[in-house]
N, C-alpha and C positions, 0 to 999 in steps of 0.2 A: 527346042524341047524334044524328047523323046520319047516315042510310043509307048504308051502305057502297058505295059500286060496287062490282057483278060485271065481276072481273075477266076475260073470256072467253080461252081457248086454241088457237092453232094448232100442228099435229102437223108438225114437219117429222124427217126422216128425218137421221142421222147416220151419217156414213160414218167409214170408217180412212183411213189412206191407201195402202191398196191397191183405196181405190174400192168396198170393202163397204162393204152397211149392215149395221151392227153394231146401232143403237139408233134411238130415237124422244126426240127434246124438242120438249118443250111450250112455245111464243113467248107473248107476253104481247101480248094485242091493244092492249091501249094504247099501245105501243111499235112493234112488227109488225103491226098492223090500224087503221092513220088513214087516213082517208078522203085523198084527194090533193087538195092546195092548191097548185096551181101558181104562183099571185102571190107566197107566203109563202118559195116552192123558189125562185124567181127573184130576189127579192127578196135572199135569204141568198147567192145564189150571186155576183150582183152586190158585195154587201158584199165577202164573202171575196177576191173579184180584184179593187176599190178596193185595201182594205185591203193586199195586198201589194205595191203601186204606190210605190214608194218616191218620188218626186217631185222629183230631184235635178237633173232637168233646169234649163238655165240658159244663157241668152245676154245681150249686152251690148247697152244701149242705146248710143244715140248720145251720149249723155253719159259713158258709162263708155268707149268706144274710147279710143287712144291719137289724140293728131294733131287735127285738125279745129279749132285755132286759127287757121289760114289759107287765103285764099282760095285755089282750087287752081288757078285761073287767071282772066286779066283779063275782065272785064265785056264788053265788048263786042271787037271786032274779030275773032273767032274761029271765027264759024258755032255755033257749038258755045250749049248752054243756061246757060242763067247759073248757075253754083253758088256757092253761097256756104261751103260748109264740107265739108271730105273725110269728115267723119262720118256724112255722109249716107246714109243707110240705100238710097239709089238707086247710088251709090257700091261698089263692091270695097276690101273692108277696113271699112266702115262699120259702124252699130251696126244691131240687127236691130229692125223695126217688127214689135210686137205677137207676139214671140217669147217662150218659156216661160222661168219663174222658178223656184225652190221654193218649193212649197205642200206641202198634206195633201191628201191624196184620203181619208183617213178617214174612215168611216161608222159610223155608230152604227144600231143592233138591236137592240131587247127580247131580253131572254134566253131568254124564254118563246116569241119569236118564232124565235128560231134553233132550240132544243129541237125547237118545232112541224115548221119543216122538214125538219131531220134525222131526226125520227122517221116523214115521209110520205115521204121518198127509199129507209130503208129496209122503209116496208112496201111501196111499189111495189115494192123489189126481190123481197121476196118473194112477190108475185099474180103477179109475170113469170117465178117458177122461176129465177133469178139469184142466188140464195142460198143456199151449200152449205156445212155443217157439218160439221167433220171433230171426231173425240174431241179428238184431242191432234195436235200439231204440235212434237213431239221429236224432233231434231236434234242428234247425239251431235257433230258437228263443222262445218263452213259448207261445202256442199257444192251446188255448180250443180246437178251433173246430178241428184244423188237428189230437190231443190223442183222441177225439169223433169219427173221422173218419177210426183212422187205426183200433179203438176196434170194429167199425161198420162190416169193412172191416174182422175181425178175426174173426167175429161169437160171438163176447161178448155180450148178450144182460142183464146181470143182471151183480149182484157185482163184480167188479175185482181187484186183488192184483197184482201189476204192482212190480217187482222187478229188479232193474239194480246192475248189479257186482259193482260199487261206486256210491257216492250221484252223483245225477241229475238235477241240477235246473231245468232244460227247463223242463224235466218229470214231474217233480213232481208238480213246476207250471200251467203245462197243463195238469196234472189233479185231482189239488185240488179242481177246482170246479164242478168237475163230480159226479154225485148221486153216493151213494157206492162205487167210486174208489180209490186206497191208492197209494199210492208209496213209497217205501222204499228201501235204499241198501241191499246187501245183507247180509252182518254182523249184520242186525237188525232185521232179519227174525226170527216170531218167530209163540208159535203156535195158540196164542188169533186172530191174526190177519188173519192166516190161516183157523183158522175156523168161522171167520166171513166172507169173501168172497169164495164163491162159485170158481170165475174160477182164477187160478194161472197162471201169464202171466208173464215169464222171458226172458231175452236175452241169449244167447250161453254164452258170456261169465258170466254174472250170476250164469250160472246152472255149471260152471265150480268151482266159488269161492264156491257156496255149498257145490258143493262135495267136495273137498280140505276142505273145514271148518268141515265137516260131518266125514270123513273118520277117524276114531280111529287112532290111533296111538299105535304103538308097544312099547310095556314095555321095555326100559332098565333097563337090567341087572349093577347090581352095583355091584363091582370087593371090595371083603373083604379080 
């Protein structure tokens, strides 16, 4: 058998949403305590806006214009430069030189490489005090003002990344109309959206399907 890793614990404080703290949970340092790798953050974050680059763009070569079977006037006596075809990409109407097609912007990342980054985005969020726990985030109906009020209440006054352990209608409808505020579950957390909101506001059980989604998993051995 092989030594276990200790697994080490950071205390952060849980609030209500009346902005008490009500409790203490315990974060999992290998999830909330990686060291920061910024080539691996860059790298991930780079992929993630490729990857949504849809690539659709598209113009017509001089081949594909309509027209450009004839000369568009005579050779000489004109002043004028000699052309030989209206498709000419020097030409108004003409085909465009070295203009965009559809392609992939697609990028490909180790799993283990993306895992790594999203787990150094959210422990820096944590050494920066940017990460705030609330119990529960129960929502009897979709309401602006009362998601306005508990983020009032928690000290939120700029962007926030609101994250619930599964989707959330009433969340996320109260507060899709908030300046800067996102919501998302937490299997969709990822790191574009992390580093676009400054403070990260999840529930207990949130921070629990992270860790669980976060925590590597041990090699099995294959018996030959």
């Amino acid at each position: 058998m092989f030594p276990q890793r200790r697994i080490e614990v950071v205390q952060v404080p849980v609030h209500n949403i009346q902005g008490e703290v009500v409790d203490h949970i315990a974060l999992k340092d290998e999830i909330f305590g990686v060291p920061s790798n910024q080539a691996v953050v860059h790298q991930a974050l780079v992929r993630q806006l490729a990857n949504a680059r849809q690539g659709t763009a598209s113009t017509k070569t001089r081949a594909q214009v309509s027209g450009g079977g004839h000369k568009p006037f005579r050779q000489k006596g004109t002043g004028r430069a000699r052309r030989g075809s209206s498709s000419s990409p020097l030409l108004r109407g003409g085909g465009v030189a070295f203009g965009p097609h559809p392609r992939s912007y697609r990028q490909a990342m180790p799993r283990k490489m993306r895992s790594l980054a999203l787990r150094c985005v959210l422990s820096a969020k944590v050494a920066q005090g940017e990460m705030i726990v609330v119990d529960e985030l129960a929502l009897n109906e979709p309401k602006t003002k009362e998601m306005a009020r508990i983020l009032a209440a928690l000290g939120v006054g700029s962007s926030a990344l609101i994250i619930t352990a599964e989707p959330d209608p009433n969340a996320y409808k109260s507060a899709r109309n908030l300046e800067r505020t996102k919501t998302l579950p937490a299997n969709l957390l990822n790191v574009g959206d992390l580093l676009s909101h400054r403070i990260l506001m999840l529930t207990v059980a949130a921070v629990r399907r992270v860790e669980e989604m976060g925590t590597p998993q041990p090699r099995k051995l294959v018996k030959t």
